[in-house]
C-alpha positions in Angstrom: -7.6 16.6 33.0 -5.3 13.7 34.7 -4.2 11.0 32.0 -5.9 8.5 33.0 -5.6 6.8 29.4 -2.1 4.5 29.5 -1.6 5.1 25.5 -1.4 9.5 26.7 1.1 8.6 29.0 3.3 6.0 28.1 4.2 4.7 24.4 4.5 0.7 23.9 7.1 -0.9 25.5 7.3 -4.1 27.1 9.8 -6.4 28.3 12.9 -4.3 27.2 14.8 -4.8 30.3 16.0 -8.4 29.7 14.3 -9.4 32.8 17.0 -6.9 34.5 16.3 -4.3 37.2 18.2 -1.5 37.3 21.5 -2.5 39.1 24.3 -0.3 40.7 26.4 1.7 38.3 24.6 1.3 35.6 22.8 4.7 34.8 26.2 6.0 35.3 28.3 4.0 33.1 25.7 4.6 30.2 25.9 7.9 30.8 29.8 8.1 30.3 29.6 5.9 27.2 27.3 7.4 25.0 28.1 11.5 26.0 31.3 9.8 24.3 29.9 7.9 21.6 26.4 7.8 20.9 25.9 4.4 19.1 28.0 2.8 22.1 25.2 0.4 22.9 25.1 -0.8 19.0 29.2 -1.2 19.0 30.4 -5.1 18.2 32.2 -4.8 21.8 29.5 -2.9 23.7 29.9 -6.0 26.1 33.7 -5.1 26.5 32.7 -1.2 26.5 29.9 -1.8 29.3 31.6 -4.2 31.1 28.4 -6.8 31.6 26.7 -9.4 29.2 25.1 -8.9 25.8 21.6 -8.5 27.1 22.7 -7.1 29.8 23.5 -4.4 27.4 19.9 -3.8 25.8 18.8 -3.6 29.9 21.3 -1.0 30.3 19.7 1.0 26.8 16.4 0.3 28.5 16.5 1.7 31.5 19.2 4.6 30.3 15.9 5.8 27.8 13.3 4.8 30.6 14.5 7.1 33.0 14.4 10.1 30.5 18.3 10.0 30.8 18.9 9.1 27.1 16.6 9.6 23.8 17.0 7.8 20.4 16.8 8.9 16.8 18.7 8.1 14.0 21.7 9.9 13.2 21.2 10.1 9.7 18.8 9.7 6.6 19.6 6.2 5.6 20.0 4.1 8.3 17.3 2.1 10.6 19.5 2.2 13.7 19.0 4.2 17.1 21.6 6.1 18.7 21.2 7.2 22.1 21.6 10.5 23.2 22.3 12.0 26.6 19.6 14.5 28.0 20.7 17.1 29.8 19.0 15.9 32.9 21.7 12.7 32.6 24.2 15.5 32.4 23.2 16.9 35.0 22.6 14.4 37.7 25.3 12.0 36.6 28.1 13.3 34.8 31.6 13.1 37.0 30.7 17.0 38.2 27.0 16.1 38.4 24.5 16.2 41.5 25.3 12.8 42.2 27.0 10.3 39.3 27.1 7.5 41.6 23.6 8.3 43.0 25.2 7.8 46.7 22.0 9.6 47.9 18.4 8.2 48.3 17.1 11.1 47.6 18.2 10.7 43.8 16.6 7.4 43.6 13.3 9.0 44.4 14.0 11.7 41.1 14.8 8.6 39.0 11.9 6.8 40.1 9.4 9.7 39.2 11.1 10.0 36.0 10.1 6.7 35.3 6.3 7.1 36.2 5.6 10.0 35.2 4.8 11.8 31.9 4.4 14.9 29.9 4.0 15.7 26.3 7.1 15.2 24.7 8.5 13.0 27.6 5.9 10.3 28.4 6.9 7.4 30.0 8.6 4.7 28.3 7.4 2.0 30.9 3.7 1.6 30.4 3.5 -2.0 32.9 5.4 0.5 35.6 2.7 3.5 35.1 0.0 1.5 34.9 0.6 -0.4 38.6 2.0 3.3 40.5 -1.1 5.0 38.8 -3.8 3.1 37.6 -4.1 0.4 39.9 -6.7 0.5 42.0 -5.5 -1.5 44.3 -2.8 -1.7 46.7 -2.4 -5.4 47.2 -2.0 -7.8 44.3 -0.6 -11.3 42.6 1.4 -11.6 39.1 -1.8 -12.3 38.1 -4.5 -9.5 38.9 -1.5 -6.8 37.9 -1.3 -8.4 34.6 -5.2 -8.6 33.7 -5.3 -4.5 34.3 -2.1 -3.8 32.6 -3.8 -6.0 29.6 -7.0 -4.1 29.9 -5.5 -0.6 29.9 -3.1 -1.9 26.9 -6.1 -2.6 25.2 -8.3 0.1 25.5 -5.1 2.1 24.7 -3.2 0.8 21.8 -3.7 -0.5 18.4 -2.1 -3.2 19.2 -1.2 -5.6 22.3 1.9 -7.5 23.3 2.4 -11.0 24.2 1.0 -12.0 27.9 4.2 -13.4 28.5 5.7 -9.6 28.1 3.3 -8.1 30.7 4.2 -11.0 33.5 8.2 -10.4 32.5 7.5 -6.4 33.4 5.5 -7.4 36.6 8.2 -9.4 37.5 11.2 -7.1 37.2 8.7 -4.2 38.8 8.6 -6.7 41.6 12.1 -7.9 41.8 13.4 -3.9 41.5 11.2 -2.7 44.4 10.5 -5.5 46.6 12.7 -5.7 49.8 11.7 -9.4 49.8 10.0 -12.0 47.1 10.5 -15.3 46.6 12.9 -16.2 43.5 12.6 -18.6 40.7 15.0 -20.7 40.1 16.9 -20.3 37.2 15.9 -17.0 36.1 18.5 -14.6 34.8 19.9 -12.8 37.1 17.3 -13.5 39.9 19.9 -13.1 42.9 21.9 -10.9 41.6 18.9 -8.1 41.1 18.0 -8.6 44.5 21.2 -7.4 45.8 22.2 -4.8 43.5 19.0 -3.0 43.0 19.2 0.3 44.5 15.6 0.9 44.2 14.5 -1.5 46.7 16.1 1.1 48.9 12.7 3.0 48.6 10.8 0.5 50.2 7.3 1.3 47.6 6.8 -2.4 48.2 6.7 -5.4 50.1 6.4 -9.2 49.9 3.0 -10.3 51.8 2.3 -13.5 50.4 3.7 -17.2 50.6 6.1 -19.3 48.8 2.1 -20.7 47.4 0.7 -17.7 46.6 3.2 -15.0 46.4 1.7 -11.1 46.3 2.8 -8.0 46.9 1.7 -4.6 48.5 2.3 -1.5 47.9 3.6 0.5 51.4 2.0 3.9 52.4 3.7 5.4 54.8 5.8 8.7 55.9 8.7 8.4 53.5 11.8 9.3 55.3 14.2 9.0 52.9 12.4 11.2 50.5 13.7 14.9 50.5 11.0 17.8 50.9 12.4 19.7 48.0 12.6 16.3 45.5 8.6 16.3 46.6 8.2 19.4 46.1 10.0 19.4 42.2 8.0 16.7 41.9 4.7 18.4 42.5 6.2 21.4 40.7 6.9 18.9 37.3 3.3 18.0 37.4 2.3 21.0 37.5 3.7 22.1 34.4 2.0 19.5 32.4 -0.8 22.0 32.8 0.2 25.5 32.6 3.8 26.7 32.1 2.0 29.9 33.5 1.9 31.7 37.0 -1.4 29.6 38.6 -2.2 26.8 41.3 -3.1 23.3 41.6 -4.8 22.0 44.5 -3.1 19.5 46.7 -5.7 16.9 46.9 -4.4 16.6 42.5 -1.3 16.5 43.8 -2.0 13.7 45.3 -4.8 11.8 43.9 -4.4 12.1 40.5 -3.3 9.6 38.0 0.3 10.5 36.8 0.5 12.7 40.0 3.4 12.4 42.4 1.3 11.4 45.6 0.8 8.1 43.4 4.0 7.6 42.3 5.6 8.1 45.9 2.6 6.2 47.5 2.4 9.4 49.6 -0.7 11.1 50.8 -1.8 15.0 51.1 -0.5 15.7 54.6 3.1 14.5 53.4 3.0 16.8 50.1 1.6 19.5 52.5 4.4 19.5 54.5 7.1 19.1 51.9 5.9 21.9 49.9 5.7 24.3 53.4 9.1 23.7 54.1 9.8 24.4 50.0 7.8 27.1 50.2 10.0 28.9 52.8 12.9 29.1 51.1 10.8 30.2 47.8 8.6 33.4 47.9 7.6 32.7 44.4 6.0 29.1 46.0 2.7 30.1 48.9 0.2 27.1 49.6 -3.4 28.8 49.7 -6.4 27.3 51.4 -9.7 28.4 50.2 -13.4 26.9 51.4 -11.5 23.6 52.9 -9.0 23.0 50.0 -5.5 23.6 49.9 -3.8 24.7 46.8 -0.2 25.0 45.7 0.1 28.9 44.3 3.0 29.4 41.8 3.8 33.1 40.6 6.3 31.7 37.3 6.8 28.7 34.9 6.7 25.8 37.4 8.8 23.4 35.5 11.3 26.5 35.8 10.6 26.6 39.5 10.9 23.0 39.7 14.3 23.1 38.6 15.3 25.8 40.8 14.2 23.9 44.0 15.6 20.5 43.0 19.1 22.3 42.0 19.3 23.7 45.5 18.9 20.7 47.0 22.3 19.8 45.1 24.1 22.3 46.3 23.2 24.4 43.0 24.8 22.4 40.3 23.9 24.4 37.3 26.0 27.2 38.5 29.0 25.2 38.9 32.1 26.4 35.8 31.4 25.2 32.7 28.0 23.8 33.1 26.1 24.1 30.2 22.6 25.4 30.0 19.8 23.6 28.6 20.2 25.4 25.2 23.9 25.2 25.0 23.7 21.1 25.8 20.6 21.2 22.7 23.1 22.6 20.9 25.6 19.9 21.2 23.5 17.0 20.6 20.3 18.6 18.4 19.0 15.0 17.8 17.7 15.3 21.5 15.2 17.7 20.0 14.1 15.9 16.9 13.6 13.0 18.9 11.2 15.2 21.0 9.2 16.7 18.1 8.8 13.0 16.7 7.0 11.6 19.7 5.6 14.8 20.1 3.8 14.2 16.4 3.0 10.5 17.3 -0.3 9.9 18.0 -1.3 8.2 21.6 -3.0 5.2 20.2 -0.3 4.2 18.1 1.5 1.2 19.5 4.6 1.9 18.6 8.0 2.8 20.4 9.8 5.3 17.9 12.5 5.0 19.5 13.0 1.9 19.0 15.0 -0.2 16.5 13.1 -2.8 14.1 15.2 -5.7 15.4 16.7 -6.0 19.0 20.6 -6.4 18.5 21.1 -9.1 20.8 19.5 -12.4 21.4 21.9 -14.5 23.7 21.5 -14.7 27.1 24.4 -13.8 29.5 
């Protein structure tokens, strides 16, 4: 069954970004820091060390553990603190020998943006207002507003507990502001016109002012995504997949697209789109074959297909796991084994329960920049 329940997708968090979107350089620079140190974002000179403002450096943890790029645990019995620790997907995407550190091409935008939306057990999503308008929404055009009264009724029916409104309209206004090619400002707000130029996401074009300076509103676009590479479709597909069976089977394409948590809502594509990606995929993969029986089309998968996802998205960067000295998954585990307590934690946390383990009791800075 699709998760169509927020609390089995995403665990509580709201309004962790500072009011910051994602800016150039970021993911990166987090990425260097804590593979170095892993309580970088918690040092007394993490301004000096990230090179921005104090909150500016809680947006930068934000986003780092959003996009599945870091996890948090403690390092040690006797102490309340989080450290952040690199996944291996942050290794490799964005370390210096990475697929893409500076993440130059769109096509890694569209990986980052479906690790943000989507979920599986043990990775859910740590950006429940984000899930919540790319999958549960059922519609495509809406105000601040209408946005915030579902995110507030799925919160509800899915937590024990809810956050302030004022949280939800702070998430719907960074969604906004970090995919929006155009919206109207407001004055005063941190980093307003700065996000709007240095967000790389609005790159993706997923949506679009429509309203007035009166009555501002957004859409979201549906349309044949150029800039989205047939193999990053195809892993995504693949990734969705496995939150099913990590078994030789099939999932039919109309899932594939449909579905809640499923990339043809995340990407705002639709079946002809994934059809075509996974054909050209499948070409190149004789373990991949799309089946049609009585009218449906299915995507037919002879291994593990989060194994097979990573296969396909790996060739589309020129096969970075074979590159010297990249580490497997097991050897990087090795290196950093909190990364897996910090999986078997969430893994043991119950969906209802409003609470973000990897979080710390108190947010370590207050100011603004």
């Amino acid at each position: 069954m699709s998760d169509s329940r927020l609390g089995e997708a995403a665990l509580f968090a709201f309004a962790r970004h500072e009011t910051f979107a994602p800016r150039f350089g970021w993911l990166h620079k987090a990425y260097m820091q804590v593979k170095r140190d892993q309580g970088a974002f918690l040092a007394d000179d993490a301004p000096v060390l990230f090179g921005v403002g104090k909150n500016m450096v809680n947006a930068m943890r934000y986003w780092s553990r959003a996009f599945k790029l870091t996890r948090e645990h403690s390092p040690g019995k006797g102490t309340q603190a989080k450290f952040s620790y690199p996944t291996w997907e942050a290794r490799w995407l964005l370390d210096e020998d990475g697929a893409d550190p500076y993440l130059e091409e769109n096509g890694s935008l569209w990986l980052l943006h479906w690790w943000l939306v989507s979920s599986r057990p043990g990775a859910k999503s740590h950006a429940p207002t984000w899930y919540t308008a790319f999958h549960l929404a059922p519609f495509s055009r809406f105000t601040v507003g209408d946005m915030a009264q579902l995110v507030t009724r799925h919160v509800n029916f899915s937590y024990d507990k809810s956050p302030e409104e004022a949280s939800i309209v702070r998430d719907i206004d960074c969604l906004t502001k970090m995919y929006a090619r155009s919206a109207p400002e407001k004055a005063g707000s941190p980093g307003s016109y700065e996000d709007l130029l240095a967000c790389p996401f609005r790159d993706l074009d997923l949506l679009t002012f429509v309203g007035t300076r009166g009555k501002p509103e957004w859409q979201f676009t549906s349309r044949h995504r150029t800039s989205l590479p047939a193999r990053i479709l195809a892993y995504a597909c693949l990734d969705y997949a496995a939150k099913f069976s990590r078994q030789a089977n099939s999932i039919s394409v109309a899932r594939l697209a449909n579905e809640p948590g499923s990339p043809g809502r995340a990407f705002r594509v639709r079946e002809n789109e994934i059809v075509t990606a996974l054909q050209k995929t499948a070409a190149d993969h004789p373990q991949l074959n799309l089946t049609e029986a009585v009218g449906q089309r299915s995507l037919a998968f002879t291994a593990d297909p989060f194994v097979l996802a990573w296969e396909v998205l790996d060739e589309q960067y020129d096969f970075v796991t074979r590159r010297p000295g990249f580490p497997s998954r097991e050897e990087w585990a090795a290196k950093f084994p909190k990364l897996a307590e910090s999986e078997q934690k969430e893994l043991a946390t119950k969906a209802t329960n409003a609470t973000d383990i990897s979080d710390t009791p108190a947010t370590l800075f207050k100011e603004t920049a």
